[in-house]
Every structure is written in structure tokens, then in C-alpha cells.
N, C-alpha and C positions, 0 to 999 in steps of 0.2 A: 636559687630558689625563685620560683615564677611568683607573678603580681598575681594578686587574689581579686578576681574579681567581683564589682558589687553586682548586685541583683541587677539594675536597672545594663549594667552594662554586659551581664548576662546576655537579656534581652535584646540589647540593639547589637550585639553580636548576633545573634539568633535570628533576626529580624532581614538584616544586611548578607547572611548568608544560604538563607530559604527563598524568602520572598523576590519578586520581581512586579516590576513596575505595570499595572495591567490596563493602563491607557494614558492617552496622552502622547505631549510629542517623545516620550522616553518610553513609550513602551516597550515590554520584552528586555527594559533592562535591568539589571541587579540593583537592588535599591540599595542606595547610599543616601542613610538618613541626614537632614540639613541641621546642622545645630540648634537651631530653632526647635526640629522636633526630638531632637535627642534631650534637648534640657525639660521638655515633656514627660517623655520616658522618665530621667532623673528624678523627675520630681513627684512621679506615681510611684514608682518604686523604690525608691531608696527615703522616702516618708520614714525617718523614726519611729512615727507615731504606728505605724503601718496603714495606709490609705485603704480607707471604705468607697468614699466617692470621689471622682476625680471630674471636674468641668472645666469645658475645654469649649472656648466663646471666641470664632473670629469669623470675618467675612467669606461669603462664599467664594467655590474656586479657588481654595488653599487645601482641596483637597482631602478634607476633613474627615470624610468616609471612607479614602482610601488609608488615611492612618490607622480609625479603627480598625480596618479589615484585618491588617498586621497583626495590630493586638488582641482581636481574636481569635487568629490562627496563633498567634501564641501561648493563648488557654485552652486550646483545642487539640493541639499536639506538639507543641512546643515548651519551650522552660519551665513554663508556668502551669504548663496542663496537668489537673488532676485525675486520676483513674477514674472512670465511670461516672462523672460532673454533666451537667447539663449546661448551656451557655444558650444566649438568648439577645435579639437585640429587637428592639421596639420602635415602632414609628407610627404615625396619625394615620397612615393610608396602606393599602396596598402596595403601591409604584414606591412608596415610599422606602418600605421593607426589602420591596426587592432590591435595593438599589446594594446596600450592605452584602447579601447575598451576593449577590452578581459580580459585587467585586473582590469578594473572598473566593469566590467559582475562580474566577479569571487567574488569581495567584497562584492557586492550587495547579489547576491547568498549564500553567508555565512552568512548571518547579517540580525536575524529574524527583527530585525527592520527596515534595508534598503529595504528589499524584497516585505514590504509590502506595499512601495511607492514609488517607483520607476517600471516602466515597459520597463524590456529590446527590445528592438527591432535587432535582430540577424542581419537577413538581411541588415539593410539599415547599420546598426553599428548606429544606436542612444540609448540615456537611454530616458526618459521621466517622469517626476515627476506630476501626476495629479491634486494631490492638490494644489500644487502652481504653476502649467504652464511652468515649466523650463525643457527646452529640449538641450541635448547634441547630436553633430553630431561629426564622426568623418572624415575630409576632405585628401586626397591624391593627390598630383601637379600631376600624371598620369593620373585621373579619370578626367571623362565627367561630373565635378560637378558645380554648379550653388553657385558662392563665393559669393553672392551679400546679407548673412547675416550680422546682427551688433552685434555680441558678448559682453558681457559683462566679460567673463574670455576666453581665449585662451589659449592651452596648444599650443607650436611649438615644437615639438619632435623629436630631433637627426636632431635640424637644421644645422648640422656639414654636413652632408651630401647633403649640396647643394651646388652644384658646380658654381665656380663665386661670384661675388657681388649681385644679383639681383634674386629674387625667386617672381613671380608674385601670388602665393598662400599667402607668406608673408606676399606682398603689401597689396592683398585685404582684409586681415583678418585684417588686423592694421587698416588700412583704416576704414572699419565698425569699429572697433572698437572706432572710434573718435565721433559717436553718442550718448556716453553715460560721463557722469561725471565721474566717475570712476573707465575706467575699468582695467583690471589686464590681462596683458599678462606674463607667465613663461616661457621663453624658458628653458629649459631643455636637454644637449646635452654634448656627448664627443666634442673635439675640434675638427674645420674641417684642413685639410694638410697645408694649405698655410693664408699667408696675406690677400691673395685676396677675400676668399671665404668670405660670406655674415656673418656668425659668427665670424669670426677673426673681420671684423670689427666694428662688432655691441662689440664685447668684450675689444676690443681697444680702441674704443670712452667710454661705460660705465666704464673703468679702471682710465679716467682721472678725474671722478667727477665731471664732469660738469651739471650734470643734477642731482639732487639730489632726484627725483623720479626714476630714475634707479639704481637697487642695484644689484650686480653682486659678485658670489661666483666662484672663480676658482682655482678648486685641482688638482693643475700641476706638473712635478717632475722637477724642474730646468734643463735646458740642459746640463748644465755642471758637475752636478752630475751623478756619478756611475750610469747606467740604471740598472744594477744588483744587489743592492745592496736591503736588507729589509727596509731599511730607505727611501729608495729614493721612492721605489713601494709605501708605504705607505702615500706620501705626495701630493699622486693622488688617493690612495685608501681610504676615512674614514670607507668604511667599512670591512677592510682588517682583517682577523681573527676573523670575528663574524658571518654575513650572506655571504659575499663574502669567497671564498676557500683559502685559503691562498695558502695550499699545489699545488693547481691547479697554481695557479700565479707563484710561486717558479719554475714550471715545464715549465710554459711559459717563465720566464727570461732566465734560462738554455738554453731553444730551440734557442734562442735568440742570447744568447751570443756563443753557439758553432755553430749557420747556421746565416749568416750576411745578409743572403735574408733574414731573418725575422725581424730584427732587429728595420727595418721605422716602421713597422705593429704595431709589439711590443711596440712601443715607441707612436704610436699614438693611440691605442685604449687601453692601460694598463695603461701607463703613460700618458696619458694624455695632449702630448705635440704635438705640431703643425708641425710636422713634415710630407710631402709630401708622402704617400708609394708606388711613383711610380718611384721615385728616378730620381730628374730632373737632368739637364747636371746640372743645378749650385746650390747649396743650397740657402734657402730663408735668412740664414742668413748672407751669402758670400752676396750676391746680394744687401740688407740690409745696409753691410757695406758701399758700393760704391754708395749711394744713393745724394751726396752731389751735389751741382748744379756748371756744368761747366760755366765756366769765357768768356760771350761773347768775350771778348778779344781777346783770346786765339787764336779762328775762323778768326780773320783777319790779327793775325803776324804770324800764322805759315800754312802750306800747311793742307788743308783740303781730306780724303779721302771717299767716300761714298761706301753705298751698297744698293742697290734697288732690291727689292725680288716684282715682278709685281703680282704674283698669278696668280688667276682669274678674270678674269672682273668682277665679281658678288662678288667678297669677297676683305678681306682686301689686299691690297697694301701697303707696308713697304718702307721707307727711312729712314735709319741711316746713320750718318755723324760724322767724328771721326779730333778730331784736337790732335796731342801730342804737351807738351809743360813741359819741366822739367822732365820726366819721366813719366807726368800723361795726359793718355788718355779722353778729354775733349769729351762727346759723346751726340750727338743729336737724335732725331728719329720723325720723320713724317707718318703720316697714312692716306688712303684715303679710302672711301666706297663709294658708288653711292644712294643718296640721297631719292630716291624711296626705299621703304620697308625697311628702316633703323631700323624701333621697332620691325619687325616680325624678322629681322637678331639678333635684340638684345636678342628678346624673345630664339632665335634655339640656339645661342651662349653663351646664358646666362651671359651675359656683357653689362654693361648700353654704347654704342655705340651711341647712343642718345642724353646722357648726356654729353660722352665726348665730341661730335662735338660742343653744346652748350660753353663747358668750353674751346676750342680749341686747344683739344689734339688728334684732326683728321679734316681733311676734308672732308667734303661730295659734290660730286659733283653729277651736275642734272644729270637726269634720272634712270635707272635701270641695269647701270654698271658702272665701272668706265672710265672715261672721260677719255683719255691719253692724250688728249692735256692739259689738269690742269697739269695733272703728268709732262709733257714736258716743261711746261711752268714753273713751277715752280723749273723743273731741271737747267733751262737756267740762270734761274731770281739770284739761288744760286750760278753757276758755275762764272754770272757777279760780285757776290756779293764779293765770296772770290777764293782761289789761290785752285783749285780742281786740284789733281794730277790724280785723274782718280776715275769712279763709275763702283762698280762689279757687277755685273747684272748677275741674273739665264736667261739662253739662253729665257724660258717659256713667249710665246707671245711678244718675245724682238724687231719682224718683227713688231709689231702694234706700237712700240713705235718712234721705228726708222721711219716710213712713216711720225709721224704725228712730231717729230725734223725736217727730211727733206721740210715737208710742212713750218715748221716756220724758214728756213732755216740755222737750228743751225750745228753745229758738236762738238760732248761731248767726250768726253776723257772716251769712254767706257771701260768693263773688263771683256770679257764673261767670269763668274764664274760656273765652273761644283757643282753639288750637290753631288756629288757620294762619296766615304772614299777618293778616291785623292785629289781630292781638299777641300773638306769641312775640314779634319781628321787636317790636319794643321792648317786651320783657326781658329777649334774650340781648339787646341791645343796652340794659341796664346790669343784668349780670353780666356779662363780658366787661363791661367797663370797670364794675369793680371790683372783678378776679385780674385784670390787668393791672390795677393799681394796688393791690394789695390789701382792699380793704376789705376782705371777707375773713373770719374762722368760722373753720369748717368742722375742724377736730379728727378729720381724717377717719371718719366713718366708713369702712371697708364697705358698707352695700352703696353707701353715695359712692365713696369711691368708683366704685363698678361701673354706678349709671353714668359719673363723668367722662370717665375712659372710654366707653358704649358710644356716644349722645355723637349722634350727625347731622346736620343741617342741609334743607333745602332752600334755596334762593327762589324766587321771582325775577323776571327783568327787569323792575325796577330796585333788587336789592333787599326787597323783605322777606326773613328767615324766620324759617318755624323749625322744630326738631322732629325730625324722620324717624319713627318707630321701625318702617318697614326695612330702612336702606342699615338702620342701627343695625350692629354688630350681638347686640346683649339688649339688658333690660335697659331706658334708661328713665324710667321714673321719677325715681328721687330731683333727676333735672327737671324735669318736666314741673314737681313741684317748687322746685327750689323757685325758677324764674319764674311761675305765676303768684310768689310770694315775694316777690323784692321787687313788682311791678308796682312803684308808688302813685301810678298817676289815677286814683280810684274818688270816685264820689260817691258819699251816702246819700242814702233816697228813701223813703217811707215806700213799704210796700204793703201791701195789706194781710199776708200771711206774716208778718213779722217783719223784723230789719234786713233790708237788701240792701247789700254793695255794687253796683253796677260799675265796670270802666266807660 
């Protein structure tokens, strides 16, 4: 009586006896999977639960796209291929798309038996398998492409690379993919910089086990471990001294560890670790720390400070509000967009903006900018609520705010704040210090979030830093407020339209 075998081993039989190796120094050879990625396989397929998503998170140069390629020539005419199915892999770019292609082309091309049933299509970037109707396409969030397929298998390829929470290429490939009983989406991907980004959180949530159809593999080098060390590169490399270079890596840790410009890079595409490589004013892990939620309390025995960063009428609007009490900075933040064209700003920004005003971690006010009588009204409503020593305000559009206070006939304990290394260089030199020591909550407000993970700094020769809107990645407002409201070095002044705060 022969051994029965399981699904998974199905597959890397299937795998091991089709495909060949389509670059590299093994190329043209029969692949003989490494146990590493056979316990992969096992654990997509042979899931009890039956696996929906599968993430697969290690450093590059282990190959990663060429394992996909297998397994979706395995949903294409293989084991697993269904008659007449559509299969699909997605990526941020163009080159990026093609890259999956290209190396499902090459397999095909090597493999008198794939060759003879499958029909590449160069152009479009699809395969096609005639006798059983299953077609591959390969899709790019740049490209003028028509998403409105229902895949039965998905590759999402280096969805590390999407900036943000929210990837509408994503969306709609998952989406289709919910017309079918069972289908299998792989993402496949180094890790993206930050918290924020659409991978961190799809790999946070499937890290807790809550869903027992999501199985998730991630080869990381702990942050606290040696980045230089072979041990360490190793435990983000499984394929470290076999098909990946070793010598080559050893030459990248070196570069590394003697030029400390390279170091984020290093650590996010070798090691595998989620580290930012644009080197934000404040680390994600600093920021992390001070996540705790301030003590409404706090806001009504002790004097409150703000900072209002207005923008543009057309984009976000920031209010941060800072209470200290015991040594520990108790910090709020408020956001405002103008309610008209709120999902096309989500779609440019790449930030569900949408969502948040649903959850009420923004306000949206009508029409197709921002309202400043909201802004004003709700500066008034807080200035009645609690004991405001003064709100520091970038001068930008600060005439439109003040007409419309004067209309409701308030007078606020303004603090025209410059942006330039004079005055920002202190401010941001005040919050740095006490996000290093831990004395800030934050409450972990996903749009502050955003502008901390964003927020980049430029230097002077002398060492005074202001925050870079242009060089920033995203919005970063909310910072921008935050440190012109914990800048305590402020004096009051009599001014003759009302009380001025001047630094």
C-alpha cells in the first residue's frame, strides 16, 4: 500500500519535477527545494484551517520572487490549478510586475513539459494555459489597468513597498478575490520602513493569531542584536551561504558599519527589519514607547498649551494640545480636511482619511476646503473648556483665521511661531528630549501617528533643525504642531488687538 501523500507534498513534488532554476549560479537546474522553503509550502498548504493569506517576510536576495513564480505556475497548471481561474500578481510599478513575469517566462521556457501548455504572452505580461482556461496577468498600481478581475490565487509582490496603510490595487484584487471559496492570496515581500505602512500592519495583525487562515513567516534580525554580526544577518537570510552570496552580504555589513548613511538601508533590505531609510526626526520605536493614553484629567488641573499648523485650505490642518503634570507631557491632536473630495485626497495621500473621520480621528468640514470658522469655533470651545496659556501658530493663512475669531468675536491668546532653524531648532530640540525620555503620551493617534513616521529634518552648519515638509515623505502636521506647542520658552506681551504671546 503506497504513502498518501499530503497536499503540500503534493506540491513540492510537482514543483521539484516541472520547474527549473531560471537564474542564478544554478541556473537551468531542476529545482530541489531547501527545507526552508519546503516548511513554507507545508505550512500554506497543509493549514487545517485551509489558508486564505499566506505572508512570507524575509530579506532580499533569498529569492523570493522566484519561489512565488513556482507557485504560480502551480495555480496555473499545476496541482492546484483550477479550470478556467484567473491568477494575478500585483506590484507598485511596472519593472516591478514584470519582474514575477519574467521569472515565470524563464521556468516555462526551460521545462519541455511547461512549454508545451502554457502560451506566453510577452506584451501584455500574461501566461495562458489552453487546456485548462487558466490565465495569469501581471497587474502594476502605476498602469492604466482594468482591476475588476476575481482571482483565484494572487501573488502581491514587495508589498513592502507601499507607502501608507491603504493600496487600492490591494483592495481590489482581495475584493475579487472573495467570489471564489477558496482562494489563496501570498504576499511575499521584505518588510515595509514603518508601523504605518500597509505591510506592517497586515503582519502585526496576522502575528496575533487571530485568524487561523492567515499564516505568516517572518525572517527578521531582532533590533537589538549586532546588525554586523553572521549570526544576526542569518536570521533574516535562510538562504545565506547557499544561493544567496554570503561574501557579498559580509561586504554590505562592512559598508554599513564603517558609512552610518547606510546603515537604515542595510538594516531594512538585508536584515530585514522595519526600519525607516529616510531617517525620521524621531524613531518608530521612540515614538512606540510613548504611545500610552493621556489622563483627561490632567487637561483640566493643569494649564494647557497648543499648536495649530493651518496649512492649506485644501489639505490637512493640525491641532496639538499639551498638558504637563508630574513631569509627563499629556498630548492631544486634532485634524481637519474639507469634506468634499476626501477619498481622491485619501487615494494622492495614500492614507485612509476617510476612515479616520468615520472613527473620529479628524474632522471633515463642508465643502472643498477647510472651513475656519470650525477651526475657530472649536479653538474657542477648548480655550472655554480648559486654562490655555497661549496657541503657537505658523504665521501661513493666520489673517483668514483671525477675520473669522474676530467675526465670533473671540480674542485667543495667540503665538506667532516662525518655521525657520530659529525657532522650530528649539522646539524640535524640546520634543526630542522628551520623546527620548519617555515623558510624553501620545495615545497613539493614527494621523499624529502618520505625521511622526513622515516628519524629516533639515540641519544648518551650525546644527539648528527645522522640519522639512518638501524632503517629508507624507503629511507631517500634527509635528509640526505638536513641537510648536511643548516650546516652553514663551513670554506674554500686551498687544493692542488683544493678548500676544511672543517667543
Amino acid at each position: 500500500m503506497g504513502v498518501i501523500k499530503t497536499r503540500a507534498a503534493r506540491n513540492i513534488a510537482w514543483i521539484e519535477k516541472h520547474c527549473h532554476i531560471p537564474e542564478g549560479k544554478f541556473v537551468g537546474q531542476r529545482v530541489k527545494l531547501r527545507p526552508w522553503q519546503k516548511r513554507e509550502i507545508i505550512k500554506i498548504y497543509d493549514n487545517p484551517k485551509v489558508t486564505r493569506t499566506a505572508i512570507l517576510s524575509f530579506a532580499r536576495k533569498n529569492a523570493k520572487t522566484t519561489l512565488a513564480a513556482f507557485l504560480l505556475l502551480l495555480h496555473l497548471v499545476g496541482k492546484e490549478a483550477q479550470p478556467n481561474s484567473q491568477l494575478v500578481s500585483t506590484a507598485t510599478c511596472r519593472d516591478q510586475a514584470a519582474l514575477l513575469f519574467a521569472l515565470a517566462a524563464k521556468v516555462v521556457r526551460m521545462s519541455p513539459e511547461l512549454v508545451e501548455h502554457i502560451v506566453i504572452r510577452e506584451t501584455s505580461k500574461q501566461l495562458f494555459c489552453p487546456g485548462l482556461g487558466t490565465m495569469y496577468k501581471a497587474l502594476s498600481a502605476d498602469a492604466s489597468t482594468n482591476y475588476g478581475a476575481s482571482p483565484v490565487f494572487a501573488v502581491h509582490d514587495e508589498l513592502g513597498q507601499v507607502v501608507g496603510p491603504r493600496s487600492d490595487l490591494y483592495a481590489a484584487v482581495e475584493t475579487g478575490c472573495g467570489a471564489h471559496d477558496n482562494p489563496l492570496s501570498l504576499i511575499i515581500s521584505t518588510q515595509a520602513p514603518t508601523d504605518g505602512d500597509l505591510l506592517s500592519i497586515l503582519i502585526d495583525d496576522a502575528l496575533k493569531g487571530k485568524d487561523p487562515r492567515i499564516t505568516v513567516s517572518l525572517y527578521t534580525a531582532p533590533i537589538g542584536d549586532d546588525p554586523f554580526l553572521v549570526s544576526t544577518i542569518k536570521k533574516a537570510n535562510p538562504a545565506y551561504g547557499d544561493f544567496l552570496n554570503a561574501k557579498e552580504l559580509k561586504k554590505l555589513a562592512r559598508d554599513a558599519e564603517r558609512m552610518p548613511s547606510l546603515e537604515a538601508a542595510y538594516r531594512n533590505l538585508n536584515l530585514n527589519q522595519r526600519v525607516n531609510t529616510t531617517n525620521p526626526f524621531v524613531a518608530q520605536a521612540v515614538w512606540n514607547a510613548c504611545g500610552d493614553v493621556p489622563d483627561d484629567a490632567v487637561f483640566h488641573e493643569s494649564t494647557v498649551r497648543m499648536g495649530l499648523d493651518l496649512s492649506s485650505r485644501h489639505d490637512l490642518t493640525a491641532l496639538a494640545y499639551d498638558a504637563e503634570q508630574d513631569g509627563i507631557h499629556h498630548v492631544r491632536a486634532e485634524f481637519f480636511v474639507p469634506l468634499e473630495g476626501i477619498r481622491e485626497r485619501s487615494a494622492r495621500d495614500r492614507v485612509p482619511y476617510d476612515l479616520w473621520h468615520q472613527q473620529g480621528f479628524l474632522t471633515a468640514t463642508p465643502g472643498a476646503s477647510v472651513d475656519y470658522e470650525v477651526v475657530a469655533k472649536r479653538l474657542i470651545a477648548l480655550c472655554d473648556k480648559y486654562d490655555v496659556s497661549g496657541i503657537a501658530f505658523d504665521r501661513w493663512r493666520i489673517d483668514v483665521l483671525e477675520a473669522e475669531l474676530k467675526k465670533l468675536g473671540a480674542e485667543l491668546p495667540l503665538i506667532p511661531h516662525g518655521q525657520g532653524f530659529k525657532d522650530m531648532s528649539p522646539a524640535l530640540d524640546i520634543l526630542e528630549g522628551e520623546l527620548l525620555s519617555g515623558r510624553v503620551r501620545h495615545g497613539n493617534n493614527p494621523v499624529l501617528d502618520m505625521c511622526a513616521a513622515n516628519s524629516i529634518v533639515d540641519a544648518d552648519p551650525a546644527g539648528n533643525r527645522k522640519l522639512n515638509k518638501m524632503k517629508s515623505t507624507g503629511r507631517i502636521d500634527g509635528m509640526v504642531s505638536l513641537a510648536m506647542c511643548m516650546n516652553q520658552q514663551i513670554e506674554v506681551v500686551e498687544y493692542a488687538s488683544g493678548r500676544l504671546i511672543t517667543l
